[in-house]
Backbone as CSV, one residue per row, in Angstrom:
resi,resn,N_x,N_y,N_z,CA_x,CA_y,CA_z,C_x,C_y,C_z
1,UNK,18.039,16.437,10.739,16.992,15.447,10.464,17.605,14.263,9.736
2,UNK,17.371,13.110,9.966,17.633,11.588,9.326,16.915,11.464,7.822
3,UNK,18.463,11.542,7.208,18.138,10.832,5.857,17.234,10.117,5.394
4,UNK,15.926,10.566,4.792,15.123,9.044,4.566,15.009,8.631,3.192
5,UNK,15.664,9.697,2.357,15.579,9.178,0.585,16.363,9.726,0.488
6,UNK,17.673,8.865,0.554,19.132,9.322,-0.261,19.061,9.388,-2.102
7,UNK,18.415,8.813,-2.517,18.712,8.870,-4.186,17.588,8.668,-4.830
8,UNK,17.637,10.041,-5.446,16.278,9.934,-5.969,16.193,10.207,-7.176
9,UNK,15.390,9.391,-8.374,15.923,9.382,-9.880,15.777,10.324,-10.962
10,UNK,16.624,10.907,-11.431,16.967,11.506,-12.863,15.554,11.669,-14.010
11,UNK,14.653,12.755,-13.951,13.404,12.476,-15.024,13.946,11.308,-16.326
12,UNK,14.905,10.869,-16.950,15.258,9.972,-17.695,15.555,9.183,-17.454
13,UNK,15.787,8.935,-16.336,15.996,7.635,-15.812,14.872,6.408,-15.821
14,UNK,15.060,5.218,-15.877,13.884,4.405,-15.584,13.852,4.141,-14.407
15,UNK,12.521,3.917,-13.743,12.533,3.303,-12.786,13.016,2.294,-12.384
16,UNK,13.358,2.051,-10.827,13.791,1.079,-10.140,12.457,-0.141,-10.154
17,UNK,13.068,-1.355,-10.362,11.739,-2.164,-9.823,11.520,-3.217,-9.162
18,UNK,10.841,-3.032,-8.582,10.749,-4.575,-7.581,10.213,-5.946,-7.637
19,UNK,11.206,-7.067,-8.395,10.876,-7.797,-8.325,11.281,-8.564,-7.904
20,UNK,10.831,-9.746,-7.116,11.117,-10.789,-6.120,10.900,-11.912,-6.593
21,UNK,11.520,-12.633,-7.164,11.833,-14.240,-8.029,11.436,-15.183,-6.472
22,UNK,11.231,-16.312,-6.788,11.180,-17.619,-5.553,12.460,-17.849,-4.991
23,UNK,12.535,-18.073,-3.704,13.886,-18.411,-3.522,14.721,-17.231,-3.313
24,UNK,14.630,-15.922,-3.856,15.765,-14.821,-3.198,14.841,-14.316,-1.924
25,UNK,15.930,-13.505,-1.416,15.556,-12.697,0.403,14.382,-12.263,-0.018
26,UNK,13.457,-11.614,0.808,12.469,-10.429,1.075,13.182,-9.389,0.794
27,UNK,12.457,-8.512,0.082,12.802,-7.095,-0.389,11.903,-5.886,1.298
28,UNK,13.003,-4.843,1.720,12.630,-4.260,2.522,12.578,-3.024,2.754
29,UNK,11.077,-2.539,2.465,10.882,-1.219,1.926,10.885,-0.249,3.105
30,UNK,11.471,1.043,3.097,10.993,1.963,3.352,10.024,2.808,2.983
31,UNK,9.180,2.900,3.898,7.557,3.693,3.765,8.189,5.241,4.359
32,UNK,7.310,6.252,3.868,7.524,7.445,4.371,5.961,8.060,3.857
33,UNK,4.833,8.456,4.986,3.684,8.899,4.589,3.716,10.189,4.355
34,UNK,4.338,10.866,3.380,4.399,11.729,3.094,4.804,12.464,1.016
35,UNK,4.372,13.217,0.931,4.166,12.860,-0.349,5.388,14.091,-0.792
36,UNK,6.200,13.688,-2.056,7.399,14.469,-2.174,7.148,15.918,-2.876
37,UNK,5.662,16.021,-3.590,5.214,17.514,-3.897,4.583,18.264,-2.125
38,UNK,5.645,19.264,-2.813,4.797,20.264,-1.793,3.485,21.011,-1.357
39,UNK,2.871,20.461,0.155,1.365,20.752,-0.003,1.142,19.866,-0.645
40,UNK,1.120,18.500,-0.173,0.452,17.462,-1.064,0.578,16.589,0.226
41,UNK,-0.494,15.294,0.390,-0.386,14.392,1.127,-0.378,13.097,0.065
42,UNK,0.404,12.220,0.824,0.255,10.816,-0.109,1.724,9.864,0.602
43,UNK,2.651,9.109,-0.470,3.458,8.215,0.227,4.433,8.328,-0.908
44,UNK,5.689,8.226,-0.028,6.987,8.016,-0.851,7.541,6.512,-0.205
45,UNK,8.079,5.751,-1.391,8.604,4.822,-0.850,10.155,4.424,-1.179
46,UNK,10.857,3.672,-0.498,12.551,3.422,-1.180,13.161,2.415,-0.638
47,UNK,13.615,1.969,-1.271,14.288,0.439,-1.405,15.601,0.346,-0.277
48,UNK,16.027,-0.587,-0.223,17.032,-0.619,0.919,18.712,-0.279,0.560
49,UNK,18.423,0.431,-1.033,19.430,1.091,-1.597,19.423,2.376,-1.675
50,UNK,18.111,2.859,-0.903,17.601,4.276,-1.123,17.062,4.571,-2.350
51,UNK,16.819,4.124,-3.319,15.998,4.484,-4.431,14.709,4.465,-4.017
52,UNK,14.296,5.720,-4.533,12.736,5.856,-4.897,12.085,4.638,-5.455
53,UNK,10.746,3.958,-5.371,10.481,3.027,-6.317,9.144,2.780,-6.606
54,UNK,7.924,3.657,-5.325,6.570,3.913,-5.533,6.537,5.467,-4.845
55,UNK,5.721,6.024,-5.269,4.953,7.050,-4.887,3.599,7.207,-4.875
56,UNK,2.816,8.489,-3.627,1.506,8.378,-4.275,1.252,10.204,-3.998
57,UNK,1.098,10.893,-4.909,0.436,12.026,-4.696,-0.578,12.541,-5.062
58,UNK,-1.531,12.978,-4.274,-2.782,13.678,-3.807,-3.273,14.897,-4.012
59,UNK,-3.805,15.906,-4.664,-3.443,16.966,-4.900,-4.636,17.487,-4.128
60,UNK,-6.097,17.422,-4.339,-6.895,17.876,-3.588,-7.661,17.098,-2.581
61,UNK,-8.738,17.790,-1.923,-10.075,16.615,-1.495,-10.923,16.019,-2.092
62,UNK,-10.899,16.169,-3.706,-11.665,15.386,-4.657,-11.086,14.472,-4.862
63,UNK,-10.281,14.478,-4.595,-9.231,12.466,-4.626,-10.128,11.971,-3.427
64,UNK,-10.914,12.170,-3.086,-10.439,11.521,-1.616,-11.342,9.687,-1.462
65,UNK,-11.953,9.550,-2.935,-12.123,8.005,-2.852,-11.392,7.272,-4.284
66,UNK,-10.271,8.114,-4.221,-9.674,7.640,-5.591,-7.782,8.070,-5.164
67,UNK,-7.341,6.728,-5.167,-5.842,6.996,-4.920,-5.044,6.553,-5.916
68,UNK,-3.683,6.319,-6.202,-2.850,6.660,-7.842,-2.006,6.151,-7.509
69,UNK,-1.638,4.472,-7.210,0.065,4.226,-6.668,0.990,4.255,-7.993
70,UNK,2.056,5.389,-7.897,2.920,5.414,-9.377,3.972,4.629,-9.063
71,UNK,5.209,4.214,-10.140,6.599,4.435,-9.591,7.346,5.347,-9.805
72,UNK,8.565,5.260,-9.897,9.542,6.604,-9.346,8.865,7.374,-10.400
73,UNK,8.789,7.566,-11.474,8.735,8.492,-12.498,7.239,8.881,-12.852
74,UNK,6.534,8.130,-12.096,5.251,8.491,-11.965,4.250,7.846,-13.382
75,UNK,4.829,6.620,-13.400,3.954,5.575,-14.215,2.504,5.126,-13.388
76,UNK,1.650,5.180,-13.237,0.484,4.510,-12.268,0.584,2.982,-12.846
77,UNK,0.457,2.572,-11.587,0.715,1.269,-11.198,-0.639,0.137,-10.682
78,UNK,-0.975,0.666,-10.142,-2.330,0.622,-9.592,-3.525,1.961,-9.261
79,UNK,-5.195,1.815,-9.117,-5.839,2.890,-8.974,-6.776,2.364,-7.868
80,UNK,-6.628,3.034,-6.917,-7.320,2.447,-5.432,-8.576,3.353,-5.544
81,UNK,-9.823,2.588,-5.933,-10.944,3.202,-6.004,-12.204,2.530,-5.066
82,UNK,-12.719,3.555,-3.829,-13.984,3.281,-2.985,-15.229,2.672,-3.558
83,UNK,-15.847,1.845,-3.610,-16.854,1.006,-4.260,-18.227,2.002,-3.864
84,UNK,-18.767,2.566,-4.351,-20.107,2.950,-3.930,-21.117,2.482,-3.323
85,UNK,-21.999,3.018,-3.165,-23.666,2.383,-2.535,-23.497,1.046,-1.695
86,UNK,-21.992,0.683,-0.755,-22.011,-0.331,-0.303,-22.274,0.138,1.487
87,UNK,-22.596,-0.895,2.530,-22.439,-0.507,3.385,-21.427,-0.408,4.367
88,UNK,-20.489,-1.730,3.792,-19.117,-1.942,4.624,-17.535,-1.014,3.597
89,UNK,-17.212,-0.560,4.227,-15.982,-0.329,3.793,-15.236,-0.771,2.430
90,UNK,-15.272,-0.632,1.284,-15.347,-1.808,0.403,-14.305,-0.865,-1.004
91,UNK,-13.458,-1.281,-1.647,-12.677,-0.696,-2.286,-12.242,-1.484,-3.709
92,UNK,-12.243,-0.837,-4.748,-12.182,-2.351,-5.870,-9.729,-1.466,-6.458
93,UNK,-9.420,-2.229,-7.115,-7.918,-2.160,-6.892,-7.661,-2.218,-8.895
94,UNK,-7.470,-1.250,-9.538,-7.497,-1.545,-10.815,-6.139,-1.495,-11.141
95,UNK,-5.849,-1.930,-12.339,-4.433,-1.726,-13.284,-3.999,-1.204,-13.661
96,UNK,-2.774,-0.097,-13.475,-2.526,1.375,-13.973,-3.361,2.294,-13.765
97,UNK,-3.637,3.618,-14.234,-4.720,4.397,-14.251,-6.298,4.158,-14.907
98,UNK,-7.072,3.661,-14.268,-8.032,3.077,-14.844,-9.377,4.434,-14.848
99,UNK,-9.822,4.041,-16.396,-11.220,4.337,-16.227,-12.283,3.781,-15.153
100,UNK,-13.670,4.738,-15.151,-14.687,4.178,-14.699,-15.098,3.060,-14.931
101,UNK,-15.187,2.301,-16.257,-15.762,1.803,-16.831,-14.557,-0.039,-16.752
102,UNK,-13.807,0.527,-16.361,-12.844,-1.027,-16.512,-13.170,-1.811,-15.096
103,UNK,-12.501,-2.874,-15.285,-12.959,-4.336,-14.585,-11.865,-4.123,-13.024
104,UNK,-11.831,-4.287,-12.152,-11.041,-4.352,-10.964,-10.321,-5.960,-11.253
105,UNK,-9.102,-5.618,-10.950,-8.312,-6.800,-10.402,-8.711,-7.357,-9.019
106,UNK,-8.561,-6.735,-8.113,-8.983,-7.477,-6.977,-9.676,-6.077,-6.423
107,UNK,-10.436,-6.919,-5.368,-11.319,-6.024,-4.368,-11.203,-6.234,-2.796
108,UNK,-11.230,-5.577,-2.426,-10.752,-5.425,-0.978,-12.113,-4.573,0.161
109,UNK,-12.030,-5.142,1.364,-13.048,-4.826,2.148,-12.665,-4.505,3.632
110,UNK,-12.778,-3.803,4.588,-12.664,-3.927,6.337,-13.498,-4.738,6.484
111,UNK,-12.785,-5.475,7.941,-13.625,-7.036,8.553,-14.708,-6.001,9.235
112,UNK,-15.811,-6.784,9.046,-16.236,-6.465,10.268,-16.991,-7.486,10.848
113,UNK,-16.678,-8.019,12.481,-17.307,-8.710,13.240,-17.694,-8.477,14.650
114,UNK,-18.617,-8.977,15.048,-19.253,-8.693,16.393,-18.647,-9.027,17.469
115,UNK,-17.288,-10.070,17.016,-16.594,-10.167,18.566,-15.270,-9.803,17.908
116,UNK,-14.440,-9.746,19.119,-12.991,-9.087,18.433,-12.429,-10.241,17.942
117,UNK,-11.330,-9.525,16.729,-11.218,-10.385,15.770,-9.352,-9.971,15.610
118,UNK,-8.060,-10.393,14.886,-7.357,-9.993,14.608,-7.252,-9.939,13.346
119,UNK,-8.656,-9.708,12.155,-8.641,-9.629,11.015,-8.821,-7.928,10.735
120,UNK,-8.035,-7.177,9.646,-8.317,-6.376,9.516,-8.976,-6.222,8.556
121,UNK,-8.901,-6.595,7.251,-9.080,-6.859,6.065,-9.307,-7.814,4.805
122,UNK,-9.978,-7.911,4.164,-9.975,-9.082,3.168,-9.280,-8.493,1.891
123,UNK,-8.054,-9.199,0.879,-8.338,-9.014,-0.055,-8.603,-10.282,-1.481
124,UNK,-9.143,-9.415,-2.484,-9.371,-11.598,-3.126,-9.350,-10.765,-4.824
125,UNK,-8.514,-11.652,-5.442,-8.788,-11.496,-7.015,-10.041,-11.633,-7.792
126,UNK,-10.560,-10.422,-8.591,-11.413,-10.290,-9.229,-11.451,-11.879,-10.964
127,UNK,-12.918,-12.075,-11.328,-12.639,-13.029,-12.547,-12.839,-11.870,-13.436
128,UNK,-12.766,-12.318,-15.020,-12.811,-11.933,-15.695,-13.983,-11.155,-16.067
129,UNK,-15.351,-11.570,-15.655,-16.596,-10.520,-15.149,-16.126,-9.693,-14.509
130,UNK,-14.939,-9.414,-13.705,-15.140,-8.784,-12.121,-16.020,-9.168,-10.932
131,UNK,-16.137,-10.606,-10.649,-16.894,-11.466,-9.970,-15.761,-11.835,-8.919
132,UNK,-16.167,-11.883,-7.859,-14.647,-12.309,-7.157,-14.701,-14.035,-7.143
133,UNK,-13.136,-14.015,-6.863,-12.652,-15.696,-7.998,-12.023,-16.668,-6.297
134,UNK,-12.628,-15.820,-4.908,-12.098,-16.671,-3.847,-11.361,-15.935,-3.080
135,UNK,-11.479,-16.015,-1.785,-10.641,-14.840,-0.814,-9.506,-15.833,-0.561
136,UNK,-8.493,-14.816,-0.885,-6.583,-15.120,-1.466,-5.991,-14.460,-0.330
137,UNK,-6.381,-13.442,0.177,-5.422,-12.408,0.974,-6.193,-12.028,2.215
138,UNK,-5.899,-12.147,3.877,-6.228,-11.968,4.721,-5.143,-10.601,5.146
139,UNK,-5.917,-9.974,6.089,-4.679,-8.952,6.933,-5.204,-9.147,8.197
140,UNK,-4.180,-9.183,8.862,-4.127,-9.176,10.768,-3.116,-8.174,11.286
141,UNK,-3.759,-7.780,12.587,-2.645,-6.976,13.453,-3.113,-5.939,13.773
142,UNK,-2.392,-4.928,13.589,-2.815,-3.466,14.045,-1.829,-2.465,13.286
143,UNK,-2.738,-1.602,12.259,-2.514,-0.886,11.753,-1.939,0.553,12.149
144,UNK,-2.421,0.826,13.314,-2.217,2.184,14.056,-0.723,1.930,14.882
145,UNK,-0.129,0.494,15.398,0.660,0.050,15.863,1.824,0.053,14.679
146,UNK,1.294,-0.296,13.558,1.845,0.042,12.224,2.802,-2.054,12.667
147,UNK,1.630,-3.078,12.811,1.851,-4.041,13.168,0.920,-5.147,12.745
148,UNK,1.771,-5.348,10.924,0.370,-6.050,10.189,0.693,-7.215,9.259
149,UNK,0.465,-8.378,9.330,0.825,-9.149,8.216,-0.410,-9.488,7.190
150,UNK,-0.113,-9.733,6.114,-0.608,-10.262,5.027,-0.459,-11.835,4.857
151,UNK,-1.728,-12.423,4.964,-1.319,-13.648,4.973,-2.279,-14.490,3.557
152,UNK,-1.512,-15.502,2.907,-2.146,-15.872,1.791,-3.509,-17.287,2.546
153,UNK,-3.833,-17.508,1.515,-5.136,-18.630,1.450,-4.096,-20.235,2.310
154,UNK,-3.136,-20.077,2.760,-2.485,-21.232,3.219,-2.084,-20.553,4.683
155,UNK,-2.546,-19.357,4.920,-2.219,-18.736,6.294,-0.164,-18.476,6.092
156,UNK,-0.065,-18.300,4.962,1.199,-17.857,5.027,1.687,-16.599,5.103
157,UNK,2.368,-16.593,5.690,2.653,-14.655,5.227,3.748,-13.958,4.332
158,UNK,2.967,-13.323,3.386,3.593,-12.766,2.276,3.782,-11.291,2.081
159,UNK,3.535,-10.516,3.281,4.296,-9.102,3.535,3.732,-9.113,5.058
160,UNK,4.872,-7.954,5.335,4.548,-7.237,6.834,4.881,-5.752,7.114
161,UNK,4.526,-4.858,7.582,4.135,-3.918,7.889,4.820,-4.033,9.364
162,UNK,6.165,-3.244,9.844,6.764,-3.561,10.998,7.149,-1.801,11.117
163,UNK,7.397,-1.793,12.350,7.870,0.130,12.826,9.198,-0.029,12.303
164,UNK,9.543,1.298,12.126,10.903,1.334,11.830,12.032,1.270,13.018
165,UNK,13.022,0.783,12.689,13.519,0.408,14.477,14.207,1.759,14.656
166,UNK,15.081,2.423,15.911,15.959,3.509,15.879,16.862,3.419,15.731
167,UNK,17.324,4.661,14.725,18.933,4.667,14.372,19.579,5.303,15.508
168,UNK,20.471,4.524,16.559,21.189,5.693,17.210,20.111,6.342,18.232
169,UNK,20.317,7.668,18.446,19.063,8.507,19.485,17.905,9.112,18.500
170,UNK,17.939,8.530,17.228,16.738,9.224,16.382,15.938,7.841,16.052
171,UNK,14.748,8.299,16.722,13.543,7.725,16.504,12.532,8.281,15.682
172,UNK,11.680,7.188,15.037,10.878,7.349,13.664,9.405,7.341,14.213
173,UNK,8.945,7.942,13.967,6.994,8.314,14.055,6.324,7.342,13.135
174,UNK,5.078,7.008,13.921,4.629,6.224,12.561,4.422,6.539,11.380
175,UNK,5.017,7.307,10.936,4.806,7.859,9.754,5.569,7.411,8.692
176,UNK,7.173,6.847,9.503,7.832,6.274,8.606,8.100,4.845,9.318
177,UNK,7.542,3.797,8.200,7.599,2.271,9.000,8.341,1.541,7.336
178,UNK,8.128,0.403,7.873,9.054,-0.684,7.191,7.792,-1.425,6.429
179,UNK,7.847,-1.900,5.301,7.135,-2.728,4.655,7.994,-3.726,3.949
180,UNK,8.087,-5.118,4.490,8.712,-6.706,4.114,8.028,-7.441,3.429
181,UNK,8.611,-7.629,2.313,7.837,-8.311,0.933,8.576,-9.570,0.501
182,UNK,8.037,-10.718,1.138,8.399,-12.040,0.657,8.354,-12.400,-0.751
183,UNK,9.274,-13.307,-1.047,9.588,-13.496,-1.999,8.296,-14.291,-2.985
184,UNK,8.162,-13.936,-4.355,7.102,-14.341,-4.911,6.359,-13.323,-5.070
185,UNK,5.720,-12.309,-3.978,4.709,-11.590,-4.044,4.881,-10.312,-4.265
186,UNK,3.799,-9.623,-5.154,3.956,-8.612,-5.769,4.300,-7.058,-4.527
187,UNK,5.281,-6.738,-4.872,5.384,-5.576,-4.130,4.953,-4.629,-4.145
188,UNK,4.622,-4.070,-5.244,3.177,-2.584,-5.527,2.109,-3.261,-4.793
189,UNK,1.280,-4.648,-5.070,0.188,-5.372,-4.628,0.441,-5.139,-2.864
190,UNK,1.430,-5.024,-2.689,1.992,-5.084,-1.074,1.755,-3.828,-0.579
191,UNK,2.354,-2.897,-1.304,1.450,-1.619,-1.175,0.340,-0.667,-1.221
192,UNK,-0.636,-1.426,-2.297,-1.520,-1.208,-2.532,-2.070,-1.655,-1.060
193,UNK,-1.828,-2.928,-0.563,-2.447,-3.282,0.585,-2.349,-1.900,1.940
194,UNK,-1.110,-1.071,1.604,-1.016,0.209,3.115,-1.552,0.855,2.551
195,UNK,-1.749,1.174,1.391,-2.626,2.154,0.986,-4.000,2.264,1.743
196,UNK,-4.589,0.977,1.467,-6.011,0.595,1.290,-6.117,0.755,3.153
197,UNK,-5.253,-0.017,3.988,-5.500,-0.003,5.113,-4.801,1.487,6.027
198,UNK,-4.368,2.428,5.301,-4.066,4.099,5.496,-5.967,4.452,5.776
199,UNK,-6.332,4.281,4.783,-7.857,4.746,3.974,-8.650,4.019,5.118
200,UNK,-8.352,2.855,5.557,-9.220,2.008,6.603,-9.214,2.489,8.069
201,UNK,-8.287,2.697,8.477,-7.772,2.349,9.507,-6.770,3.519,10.169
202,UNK,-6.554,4.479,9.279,-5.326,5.744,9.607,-5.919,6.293,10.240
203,UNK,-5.199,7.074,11.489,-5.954,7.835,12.614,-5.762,9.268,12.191
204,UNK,-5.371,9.928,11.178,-5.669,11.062,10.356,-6.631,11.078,9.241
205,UNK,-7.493,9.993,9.057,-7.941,9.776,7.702,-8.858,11.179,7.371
206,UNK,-9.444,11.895,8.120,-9.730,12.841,8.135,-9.242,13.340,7.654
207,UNK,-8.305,14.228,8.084,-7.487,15.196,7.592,-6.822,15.387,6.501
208,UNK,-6.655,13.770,5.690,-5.492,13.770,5.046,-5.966,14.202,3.187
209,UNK,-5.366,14.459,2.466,-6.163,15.027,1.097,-6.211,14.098,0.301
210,UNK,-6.720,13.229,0.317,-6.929,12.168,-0.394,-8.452,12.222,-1.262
């Protein structure tokens, strides 16, 4: 089987982290939907040095409108929580491990329209009420194709979601794809975005223990 996390960090170790200044390359993640506890569903992710650098693990079906993006050492990073009593698809995105009771950073929704559309998703920063402050973040493509960009309020694109290409005669399932994070933009935020569209749009969502 093909190597997909050569180095993975030391409980004392600090985490690896991703940050992307203006002006340097895109950082280019390896995704792997699979979660590194056993009997667990969720996502491992690793840098193009092979370091670990997000994770997400799942332990039962009472997660299943509440997700935990950590990094390597299992700091929570973000808390992907389902919005209630709504009718569309609708998810609010908090800061570290958040209470009930705290404010969402941004909130996120599935498009939905009556003619076909190549929008998958909205996402937009919460104000200081938790009022949303203007839709910032569009998604297009196809998720199941594992074929998606993120595009900002200028139609730019500031991550992508691409298959993993083949090494040689070993080919990758969608299970393990590529996530490209332009420079400037937050890379957990980049993930938080597959998270949210896993939960939307994954053709196991059923099944999976979230």
């Amino acid at each position: 089987m093909t190597k997909i996390y050569p180095n993975l960090p030391l409980p004392e170790s600090p985490a690896p982290s991703i940050s992307i200044a203006a002006g340097e390359e895109p950082a280019t993640l390896t995704v792997w939907r699979k979660s590194l506890l056993f009997n667990c569903s969720g996502f491992t992710v690793y840098d193009a040095k092979g370091n670990l650098v997000y994770r997400v693990d799942n332990y039962s079906s009472s997660s299943l409108n509440e997700i935990v993006l950590m990094d390597a050492i299992g700091k929570p990073l973000f808390t992907i929580r389902r919005k209630r009593f709504t009718l569309t698809d609708q998810w609010n995105i908090y800061k570290g491990e958040a209470a009930v009771a705290t404010k969402p950073v941004f909130s996120a929704w599935k498009h939905v329209a009556l003619v076909r559309s190549k929008s998958l998703a909205h996402v937009i920063p919460c104000g200081v009420a938790g009022k949303f402050a203007g839709v910032i973040y569009d998604v297009e493509g196809s998720f199941s194709q594992r074929s998606c960009v993120v595009y900002d309020e200028r139609h730019k694109p500031v991550a992508e979601i691409q298959r993993k290409k083949t090494v040689g005669t070993v080919g990758f399932s969608g299970d393990v794809f590529r996530l490209v994070v332009q420079p400037g933009f937050d890379a957990s935020l980049a993930m938080a975005v597959v998270i949210l569209l896993e939960r939307m749009f994954g053709s196991r969502v059923a099944s999976i223990k979230y």
